[in-house]
GUBAVEX-454667 format. One record per atom (N, C-alpha, C, O): residue in three letters; x, y, z. Coordinates in pm, whole numbers, padded with zeros to 5 digits, always signed. Example, Ala and Ser with C-alpha at 12.3 -4.5 7.8 and 13.67 -1.06 7.14 Angstrom:
residues 2
Ala+01319-00569+00780
Ala+01230-00450+00780
Ala+01320-00330+00780
Ala+01424-00332+00846
Ser+01285-00225+00708
Ser+01367-00106+00714
Ser+01290+00003+00787
Ser+01341+00114+00804
***
This chain:
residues 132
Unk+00084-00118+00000
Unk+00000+00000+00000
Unk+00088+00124+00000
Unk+00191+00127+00068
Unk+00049+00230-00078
Unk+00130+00344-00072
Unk+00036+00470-00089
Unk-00078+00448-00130
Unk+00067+00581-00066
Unk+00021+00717-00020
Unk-00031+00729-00174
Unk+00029+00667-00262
Unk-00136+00802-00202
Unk-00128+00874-00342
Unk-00047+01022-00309
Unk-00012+01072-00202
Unk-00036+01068-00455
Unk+00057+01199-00489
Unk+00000+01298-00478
Unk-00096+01282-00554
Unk-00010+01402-00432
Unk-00028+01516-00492
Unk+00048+01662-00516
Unk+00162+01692-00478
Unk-00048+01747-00591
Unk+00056+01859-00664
Unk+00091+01896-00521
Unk+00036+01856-00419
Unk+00214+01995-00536
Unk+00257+02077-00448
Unk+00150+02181-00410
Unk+00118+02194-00292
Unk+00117+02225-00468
Unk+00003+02337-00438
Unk-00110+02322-00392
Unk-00190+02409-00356
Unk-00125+02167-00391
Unk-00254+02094-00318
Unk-00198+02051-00145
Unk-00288+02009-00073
Unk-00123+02057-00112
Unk-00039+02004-00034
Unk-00074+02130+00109
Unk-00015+02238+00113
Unk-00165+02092+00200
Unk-00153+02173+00345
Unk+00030+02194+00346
Unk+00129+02145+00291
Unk-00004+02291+00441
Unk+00138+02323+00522
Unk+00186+02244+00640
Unk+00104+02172+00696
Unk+00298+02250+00679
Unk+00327+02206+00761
Unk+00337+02234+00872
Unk+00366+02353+00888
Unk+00322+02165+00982
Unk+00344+02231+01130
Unk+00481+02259+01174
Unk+00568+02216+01097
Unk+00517+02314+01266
Unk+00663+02323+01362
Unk+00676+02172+01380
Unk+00786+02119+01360
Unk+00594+02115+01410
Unk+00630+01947+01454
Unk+00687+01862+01328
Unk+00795+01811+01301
Unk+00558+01872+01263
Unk+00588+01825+01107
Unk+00717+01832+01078
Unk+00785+01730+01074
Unk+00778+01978+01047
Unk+00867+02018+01010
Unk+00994+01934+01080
Unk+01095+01888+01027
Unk+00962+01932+01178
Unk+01096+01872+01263
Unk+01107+01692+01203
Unk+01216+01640+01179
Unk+00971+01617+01188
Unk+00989+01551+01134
Unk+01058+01501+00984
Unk+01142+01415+00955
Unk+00979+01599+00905
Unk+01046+01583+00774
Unk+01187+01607+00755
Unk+01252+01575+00656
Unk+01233+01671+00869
Unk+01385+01713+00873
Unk+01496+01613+00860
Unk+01601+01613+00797
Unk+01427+01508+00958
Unk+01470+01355+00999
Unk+01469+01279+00879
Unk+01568+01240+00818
Unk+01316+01254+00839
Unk+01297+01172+00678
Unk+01364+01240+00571
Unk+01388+01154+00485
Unk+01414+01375+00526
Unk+01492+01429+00430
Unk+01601+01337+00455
Unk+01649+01259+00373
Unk+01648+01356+00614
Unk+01804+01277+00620
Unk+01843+01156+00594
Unk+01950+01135+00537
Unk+01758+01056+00633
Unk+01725+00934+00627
Unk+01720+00940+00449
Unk+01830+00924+00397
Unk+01646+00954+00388
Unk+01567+00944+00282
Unk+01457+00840+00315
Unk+01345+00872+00278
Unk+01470+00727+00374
Unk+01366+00629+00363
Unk+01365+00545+00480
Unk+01447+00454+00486
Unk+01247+00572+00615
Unk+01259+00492+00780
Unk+01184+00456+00766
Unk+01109+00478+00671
Unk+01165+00359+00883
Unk+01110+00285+00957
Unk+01036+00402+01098
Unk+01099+00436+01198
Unk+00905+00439+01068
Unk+00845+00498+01185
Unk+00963+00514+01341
Unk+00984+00615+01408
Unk+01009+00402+01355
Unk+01115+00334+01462
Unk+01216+00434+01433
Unk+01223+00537+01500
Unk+01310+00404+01319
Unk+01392+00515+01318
Unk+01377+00608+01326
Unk+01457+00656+01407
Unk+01283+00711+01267
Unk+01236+00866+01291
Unk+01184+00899+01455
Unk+01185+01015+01497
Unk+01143+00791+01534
Unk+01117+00808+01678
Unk+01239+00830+01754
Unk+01246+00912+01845
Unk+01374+00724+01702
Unk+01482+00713+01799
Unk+01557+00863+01735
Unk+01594+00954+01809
Unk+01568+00867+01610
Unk+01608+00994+01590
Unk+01553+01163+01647
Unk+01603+01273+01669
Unk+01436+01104+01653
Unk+01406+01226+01731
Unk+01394+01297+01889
Unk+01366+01404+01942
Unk+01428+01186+01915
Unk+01475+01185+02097
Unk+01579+01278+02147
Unk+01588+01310+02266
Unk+01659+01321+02052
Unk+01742+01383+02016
Unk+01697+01552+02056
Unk+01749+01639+02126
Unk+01613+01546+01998
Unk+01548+01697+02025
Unk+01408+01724+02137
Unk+01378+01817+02211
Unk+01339+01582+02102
Unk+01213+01620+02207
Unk+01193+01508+02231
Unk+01218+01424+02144
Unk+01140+01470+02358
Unk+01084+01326+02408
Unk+00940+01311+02368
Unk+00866+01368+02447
Unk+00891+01264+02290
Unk+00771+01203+02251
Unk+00753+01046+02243
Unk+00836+00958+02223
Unk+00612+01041+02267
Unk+00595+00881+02254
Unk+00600+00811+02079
Unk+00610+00864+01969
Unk+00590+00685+02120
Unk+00615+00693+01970
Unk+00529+00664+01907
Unk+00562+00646+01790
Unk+00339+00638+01945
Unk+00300+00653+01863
Unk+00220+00775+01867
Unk+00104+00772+01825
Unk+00273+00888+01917
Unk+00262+01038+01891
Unk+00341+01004+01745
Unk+00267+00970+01653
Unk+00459+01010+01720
Unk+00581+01018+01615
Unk+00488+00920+01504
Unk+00457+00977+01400
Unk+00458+00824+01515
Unk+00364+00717+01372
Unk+00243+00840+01349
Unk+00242+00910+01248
Unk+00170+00851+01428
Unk+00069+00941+01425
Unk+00103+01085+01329
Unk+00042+01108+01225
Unk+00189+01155+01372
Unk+00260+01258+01295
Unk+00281+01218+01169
Unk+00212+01251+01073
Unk+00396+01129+01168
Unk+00437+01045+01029
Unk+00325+01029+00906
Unk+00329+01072+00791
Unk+00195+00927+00997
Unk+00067+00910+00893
Unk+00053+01038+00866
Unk+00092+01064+00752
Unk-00001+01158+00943
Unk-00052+01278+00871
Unk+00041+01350+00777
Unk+00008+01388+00664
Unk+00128+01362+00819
Unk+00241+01372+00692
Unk+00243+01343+00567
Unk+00249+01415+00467
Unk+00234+01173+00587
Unk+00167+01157+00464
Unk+00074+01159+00391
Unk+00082+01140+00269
Unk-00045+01186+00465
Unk-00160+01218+00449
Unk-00169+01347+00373
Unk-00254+01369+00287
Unk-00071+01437+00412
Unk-00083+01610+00332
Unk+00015+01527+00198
Unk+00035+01599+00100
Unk+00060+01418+00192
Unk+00104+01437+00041
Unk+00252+01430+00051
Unk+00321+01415-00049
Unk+00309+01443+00191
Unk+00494+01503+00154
Unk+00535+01361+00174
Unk+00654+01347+00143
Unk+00484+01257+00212
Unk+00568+01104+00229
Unk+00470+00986+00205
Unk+00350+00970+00231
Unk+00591+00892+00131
Unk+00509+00768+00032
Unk+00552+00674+00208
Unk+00645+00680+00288
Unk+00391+00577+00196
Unk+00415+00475+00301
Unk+00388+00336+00232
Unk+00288+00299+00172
Unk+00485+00280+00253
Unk+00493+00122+00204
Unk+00487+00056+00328
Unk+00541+00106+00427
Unk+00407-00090+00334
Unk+00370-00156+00414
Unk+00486-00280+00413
Unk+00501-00345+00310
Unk+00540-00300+00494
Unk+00618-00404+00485
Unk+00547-00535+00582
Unk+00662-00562+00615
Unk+00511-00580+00614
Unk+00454-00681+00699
Unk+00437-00545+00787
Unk+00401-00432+00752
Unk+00480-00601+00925
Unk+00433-00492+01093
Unk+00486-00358+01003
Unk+00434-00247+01012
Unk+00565-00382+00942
Unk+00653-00232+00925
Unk+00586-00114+00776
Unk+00543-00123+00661
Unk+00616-00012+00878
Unk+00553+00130+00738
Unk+00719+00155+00699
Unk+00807+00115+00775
Unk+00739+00203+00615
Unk+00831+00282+00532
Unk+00840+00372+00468
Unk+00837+00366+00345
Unk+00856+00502+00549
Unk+00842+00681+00506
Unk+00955+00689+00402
Unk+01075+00666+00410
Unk+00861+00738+00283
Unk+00975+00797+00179
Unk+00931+00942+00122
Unk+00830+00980+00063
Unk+01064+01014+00168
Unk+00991+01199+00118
Unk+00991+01137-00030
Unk+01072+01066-00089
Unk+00826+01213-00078
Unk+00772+01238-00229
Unk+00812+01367-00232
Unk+00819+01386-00353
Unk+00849+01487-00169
Unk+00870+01589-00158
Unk+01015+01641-00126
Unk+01070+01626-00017
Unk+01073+01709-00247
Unk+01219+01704-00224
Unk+01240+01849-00042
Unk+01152+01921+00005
Unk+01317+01841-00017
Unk+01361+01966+00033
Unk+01316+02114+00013
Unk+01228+02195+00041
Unk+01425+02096-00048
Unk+01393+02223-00138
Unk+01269+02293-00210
Unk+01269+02416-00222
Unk+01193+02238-00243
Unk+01072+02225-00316
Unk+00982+02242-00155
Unk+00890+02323-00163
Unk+00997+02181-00029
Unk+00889+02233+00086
Unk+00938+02339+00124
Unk+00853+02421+00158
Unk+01034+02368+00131
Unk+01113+02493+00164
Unk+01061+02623+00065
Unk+01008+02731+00092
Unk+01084+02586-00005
Unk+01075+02725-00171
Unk+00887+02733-00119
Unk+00836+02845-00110
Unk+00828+02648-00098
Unk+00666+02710-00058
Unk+00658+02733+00033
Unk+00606+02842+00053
Unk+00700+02654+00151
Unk+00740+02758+00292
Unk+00767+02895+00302
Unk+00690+02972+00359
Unk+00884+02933+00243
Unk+00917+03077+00235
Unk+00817+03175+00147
Unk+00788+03293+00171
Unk+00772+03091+00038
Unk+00653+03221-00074
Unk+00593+03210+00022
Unk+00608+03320+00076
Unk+00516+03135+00102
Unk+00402+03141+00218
Unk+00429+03275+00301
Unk+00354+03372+00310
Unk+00564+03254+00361
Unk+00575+03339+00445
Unk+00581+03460+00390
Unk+00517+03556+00434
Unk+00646+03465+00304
Unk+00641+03602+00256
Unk+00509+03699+00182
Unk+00492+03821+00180
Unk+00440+03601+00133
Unk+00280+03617+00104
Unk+00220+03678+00234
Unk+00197+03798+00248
Unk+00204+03614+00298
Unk+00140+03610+00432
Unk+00205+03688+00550
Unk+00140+03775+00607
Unk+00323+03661+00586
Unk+00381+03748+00695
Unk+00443+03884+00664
Unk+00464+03978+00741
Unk+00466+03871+00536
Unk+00568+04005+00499
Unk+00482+04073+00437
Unk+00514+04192+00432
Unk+00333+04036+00360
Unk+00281+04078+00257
Unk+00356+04132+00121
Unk+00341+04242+00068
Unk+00434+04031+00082
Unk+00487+04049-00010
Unk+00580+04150-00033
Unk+00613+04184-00146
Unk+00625+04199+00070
Unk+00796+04288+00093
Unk+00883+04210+00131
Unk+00856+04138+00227
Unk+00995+04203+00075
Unk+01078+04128+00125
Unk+01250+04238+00217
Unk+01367+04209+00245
Unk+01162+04360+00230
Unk+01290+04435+00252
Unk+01298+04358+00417
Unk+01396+04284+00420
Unk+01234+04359+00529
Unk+01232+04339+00621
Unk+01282+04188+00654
Unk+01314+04149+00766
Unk+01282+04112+00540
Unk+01363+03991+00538
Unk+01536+03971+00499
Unk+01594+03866+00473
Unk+01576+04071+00504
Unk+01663+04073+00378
Unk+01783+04185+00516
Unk+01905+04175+00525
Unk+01681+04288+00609
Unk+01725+04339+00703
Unk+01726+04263+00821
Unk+01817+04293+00899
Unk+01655+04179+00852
Unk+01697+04075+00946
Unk+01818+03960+00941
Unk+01889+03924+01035
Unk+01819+03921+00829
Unk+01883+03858+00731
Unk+02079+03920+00793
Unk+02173+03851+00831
Unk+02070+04045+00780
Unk+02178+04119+00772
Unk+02202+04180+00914
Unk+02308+04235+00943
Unk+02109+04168+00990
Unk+02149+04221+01129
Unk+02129+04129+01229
Unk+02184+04161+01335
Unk+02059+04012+01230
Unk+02026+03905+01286
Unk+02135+03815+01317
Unk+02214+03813+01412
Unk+02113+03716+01179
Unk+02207+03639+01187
Unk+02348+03666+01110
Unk+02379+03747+01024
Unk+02431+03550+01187
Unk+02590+03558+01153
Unk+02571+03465+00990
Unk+02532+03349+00982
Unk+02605+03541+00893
Unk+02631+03514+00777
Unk+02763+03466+00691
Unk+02814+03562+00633
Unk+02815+03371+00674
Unk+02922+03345+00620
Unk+02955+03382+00548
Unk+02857+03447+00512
Unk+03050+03407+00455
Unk+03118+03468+00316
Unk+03041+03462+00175
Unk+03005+03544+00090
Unk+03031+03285+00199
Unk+02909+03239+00054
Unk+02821+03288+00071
Unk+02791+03356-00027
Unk+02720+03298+00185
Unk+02584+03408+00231
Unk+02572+03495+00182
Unk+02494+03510+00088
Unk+02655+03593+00235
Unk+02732+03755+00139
Unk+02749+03740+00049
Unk+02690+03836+00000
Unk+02785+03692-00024
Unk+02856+03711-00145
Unk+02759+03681-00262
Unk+02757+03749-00365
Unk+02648+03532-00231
Unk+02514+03491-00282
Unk+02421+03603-00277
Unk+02337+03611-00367
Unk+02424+03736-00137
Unk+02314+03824-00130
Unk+02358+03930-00184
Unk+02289+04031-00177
Unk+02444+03933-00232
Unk+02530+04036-00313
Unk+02510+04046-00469
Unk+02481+04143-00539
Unk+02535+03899-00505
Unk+02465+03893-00649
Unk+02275+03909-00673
Unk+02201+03974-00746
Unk+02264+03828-00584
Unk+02092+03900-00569
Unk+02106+04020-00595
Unk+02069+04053-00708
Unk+02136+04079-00546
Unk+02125+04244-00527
Unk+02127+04292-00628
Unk+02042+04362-00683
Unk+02280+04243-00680
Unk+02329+04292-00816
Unk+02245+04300-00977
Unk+02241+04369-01079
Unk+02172+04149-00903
Unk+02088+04068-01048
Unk+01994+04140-01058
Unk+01965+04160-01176
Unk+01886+04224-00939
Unk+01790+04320-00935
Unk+01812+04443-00958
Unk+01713+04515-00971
Unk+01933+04497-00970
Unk+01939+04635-00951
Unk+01940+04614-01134
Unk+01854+04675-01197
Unk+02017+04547-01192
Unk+02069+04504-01327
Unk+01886+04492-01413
Unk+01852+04535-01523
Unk+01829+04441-01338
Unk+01646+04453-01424
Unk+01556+04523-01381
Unk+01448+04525-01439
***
């Protein structure tokens, strides 16, 4: 048995919890409910079938294929990274910023500690916009 697909744009959002999960299954690429529980002990003590429970709805919004192995499920992100991320952020910025991104861009720069590639990546941004 396995999850059906859907578009990205059909796809609820994710929770803070969620999120922490899929973080785990990105790494993994492909667990055992079991593994994503022991891995996550790491950060928060939950039971574990809080963690299956999570997992099913997860897949339920669409971001992970579940294969039945006998007793055993097997989470596989249908949803790359990058791709929950890239709608994560239009979200936020839709919604929290209303579509300004200066206030992201100033946090960005006074907030956090930025490495060289950081700079240097927000630099060509800059460059590439001022240029169109």
């Amino acid at each position: 048995m396995t999850t059906a697909m859907r578009k990205n744009s059909e796809r609820p959002p994710l929770s803070k919890s969620e999120w922490a999960l899929m973080n785990l299954c990105w790494k993994r690429g492909r667990a055992t409910a079991r593994q994503i529980y022991e891995d996550s002990l790491a950060r928060r003590r939950r039971d574990y079938r809080t963690v299956k429970t999570m997992l099913d709805r997860i897949a339920a919004k669409g971001y992970l294929k579940v294969e039945k192995l006998g007793p055993l499920c097997l989470y596989t992100p249908v949803v790359s990274r990058r791709e929950a991320t890239s709608r994560a952020i239009r979200e936020f910025i839709d919604v929290v910023l209303d579509r300004t991104l200066a206030p992201l861009f100033l946090h960005l720069a006074e907030e956090e500690d930025l490495d060289e590639e950081e700079l240097a990546a927000l630099r060509r941004l800059i460059e590439k916009e001022e240029r169109s």
